[in-house]
Residue, then its C-alpha position, 0 to 999 in steps of 0.5 A: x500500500x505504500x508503495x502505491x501511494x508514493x506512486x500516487x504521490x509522484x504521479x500528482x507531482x508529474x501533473x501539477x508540473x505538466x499544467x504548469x508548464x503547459x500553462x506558461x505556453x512559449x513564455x518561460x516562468x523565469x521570463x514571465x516573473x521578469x516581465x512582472x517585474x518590468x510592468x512595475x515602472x509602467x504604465x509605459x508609452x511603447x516606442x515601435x520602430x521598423x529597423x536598427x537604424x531608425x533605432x540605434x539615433x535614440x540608443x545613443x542620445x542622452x534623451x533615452x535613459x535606459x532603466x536601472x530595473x530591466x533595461x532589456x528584456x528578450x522574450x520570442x525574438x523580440x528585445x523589450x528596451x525600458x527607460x526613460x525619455x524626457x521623464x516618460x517611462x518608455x518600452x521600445x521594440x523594433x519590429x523588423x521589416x513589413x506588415x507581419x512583423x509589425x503587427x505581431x510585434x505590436x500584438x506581443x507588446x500590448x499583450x505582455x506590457x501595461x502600454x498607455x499609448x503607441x508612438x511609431x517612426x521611421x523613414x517612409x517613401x514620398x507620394x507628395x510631389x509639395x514635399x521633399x527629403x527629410x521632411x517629417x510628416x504626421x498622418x491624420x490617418x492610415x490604410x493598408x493597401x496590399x490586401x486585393x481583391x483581383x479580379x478575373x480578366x473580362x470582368x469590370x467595374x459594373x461586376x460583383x467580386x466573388x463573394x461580395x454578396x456575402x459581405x467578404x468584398x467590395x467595390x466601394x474603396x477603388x481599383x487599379x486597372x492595369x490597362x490604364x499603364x500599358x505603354x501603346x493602349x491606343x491600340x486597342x489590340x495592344x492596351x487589353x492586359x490581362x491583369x485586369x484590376x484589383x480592388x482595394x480592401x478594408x481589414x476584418x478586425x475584432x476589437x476588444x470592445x466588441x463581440x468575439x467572431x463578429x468581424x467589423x471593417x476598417x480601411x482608414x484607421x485614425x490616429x488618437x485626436x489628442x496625439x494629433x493635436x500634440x503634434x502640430x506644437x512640433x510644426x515649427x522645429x528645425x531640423x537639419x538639412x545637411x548630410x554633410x558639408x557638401x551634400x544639403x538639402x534645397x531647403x531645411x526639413x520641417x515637420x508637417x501633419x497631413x492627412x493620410x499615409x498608406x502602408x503595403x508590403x510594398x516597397x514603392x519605387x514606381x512613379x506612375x503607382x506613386x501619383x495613382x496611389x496619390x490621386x486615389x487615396x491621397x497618401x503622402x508617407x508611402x511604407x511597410x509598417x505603420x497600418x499594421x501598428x494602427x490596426x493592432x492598436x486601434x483593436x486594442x483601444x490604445x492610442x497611437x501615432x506615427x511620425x515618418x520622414x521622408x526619405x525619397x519621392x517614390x518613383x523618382x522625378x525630380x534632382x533628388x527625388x530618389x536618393x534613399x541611400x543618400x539620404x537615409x540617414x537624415x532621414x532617420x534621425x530627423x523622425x528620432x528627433x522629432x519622436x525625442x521631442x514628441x514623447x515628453x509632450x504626452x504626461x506621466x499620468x495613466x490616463x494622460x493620453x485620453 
């Protein structure tokens, strides 16, 4: 009998060891206690960035103080940096390039961090033909624009989409035809390309206030009215226009807010898509990333906003308009500088960013 009680003894240990590790998932428990014990300096604004270059300008600015608690967590592939900037408790993440690595970067830290607000930066490609290199632009709103709808050859705009009845797809947003770019279409023999069109597409998404598996839609996602208002006190700030003593801009940088700015897994180096895009959809920043960050937190209920510099005009057309490598560098401190100074405008208070 007593055998089988210990056996019954270690059979209960062996279970209570498997839940727990069954329960801590990919997160391990020596990870979570310390993420516990990071979330103690929060609530926190969270600083996303696409890429080390647009992070490593505010790594070695004396504006960010790295924590004396955590200042570095590494949880899934993912580095959490805590500190300080002008006396406002910051997490910061990069997320890599494009939509996917964005959002789910933005999802892990929301879902692991008590974030008040999100403030997102980095270089951007140009569709506005009124501004130039090294501006820093703050869009009202944003769009995803590579989810498609393309449609069989043949088929027009007077067509329903296939399952647009259903609600899946629709029409209401715009197309592309393809035909309108094809280099003789004069010739009606010539111009039919059997590309056809795409329709543009708003996301399905679930926000946390409404009902679990009842999809809603959003295309132009807003960023938070009060971080918007914040920004237009930074519209008069000086900002460099030389990379070096002997390559300048036409004119000293400024910092603009603007009504839209479009995101795709696109890297957008095409003139005529650039002034389609602009003429459809009124983009000015033109980039891989911050729709999905504003999708994420726009579900979540957590403000957010993105300040992008400009870093080329896509698609070339003008002396400097396709300078990316140029000027990337400019381009990338110009938006650290102007998050640098962003940041200290928003409070300290757990409800300052309503």
């Amino acid at each position: 009998m007593a055998g089988v009680s210990v056996q019954r003894q270690l059979a209960a240990v062996v279970a209570v060891v498997l839940m727990a590790t069954a329960a801590e998932g990919f997160i391990s428990r020596k990870t979570w206690s310390a993420i516990r014990r990071a979330d103690r300096d929060g609530p926190f604004v969270g600083l996303v960035v696409p890429n080390a270059y647009e992070m490593d300008p505010v790594l070695n600015s004396p504006a960010f103080k790295p924590s004396s608690n955590i200042p570095i967590l590494d949880v899934q592939g993912r580095r959490f940096r805590f500190g300080t900037i002008g006396g406002q408790n910051v997490v910061m993440v990069m997320t890599g390039l494009s939509m996917l690595n964005a959002g789910l970067t933005t999802q892990l830290l929301l879902s692991l961090f008590r974030v008040k607000g999100i403030v997102h930066w980095g270089i951007a490609g140009n569709a506005n033909e009124d501004l130039q290199i090294g501006d820093v632009t703050i869009a009202k709103e944003w769009a995803h624009l590579s989810l498609w709808n393309w449609q069989r050859y043949g088929d027009g705009a007077e067509n329903e989409l296939p399952l647009e009845a259903a609600g899946d797809y629709t029409r209401e947003l715009g197309f592309l035809n393809f035909s309108d770019y094809t280099v003789g279409k004069g010739n009606p023999e010539l111009s039919a390309n059997t590309l056809n069109s795409i329709w543009y597409q708003p996301e399905e998404i679930f926000p946390i206030s409404g009902t679990p598996e009842e999809r809603q839609h959003a295309f132009w996602v807003p960023v938070n009215k009060r971080y918007y208002k914040l920004a237009g006190k930074l519209e008069g700030l000086e900002l460099p226009a030389c990379v070096n003593a002997t390559t300048c801009l036409p004119r000293a940088p400024k910092v603009t807010r603007v009504p839209r700015g479009c995101s795709a897994n696109i890297y957008t180096d095409n003139a005529s898509y650039r002034q389609f895009i602009r003429s459809q959809f009124g983009c000015t920043p033109v980039e891989m990333e911050s729709a999905a960050v504003a999708l994420v937190a726009y579900q979540h209920g957590i403000p957010f906003i993105t300040i992008r510099s400009l870093s080329d005009l896509a698609g070339g057309g003008s002396s400097i308009s396709n300078e990316a490598a140029t000027f990337l560098d400019i381009a990338a401190k110009n938006a650290v500088q102007v998050m640098l100074k962003f940041v200290p405008l928003l409070g300290r208070g757990e409800h300052a960013d309503i």
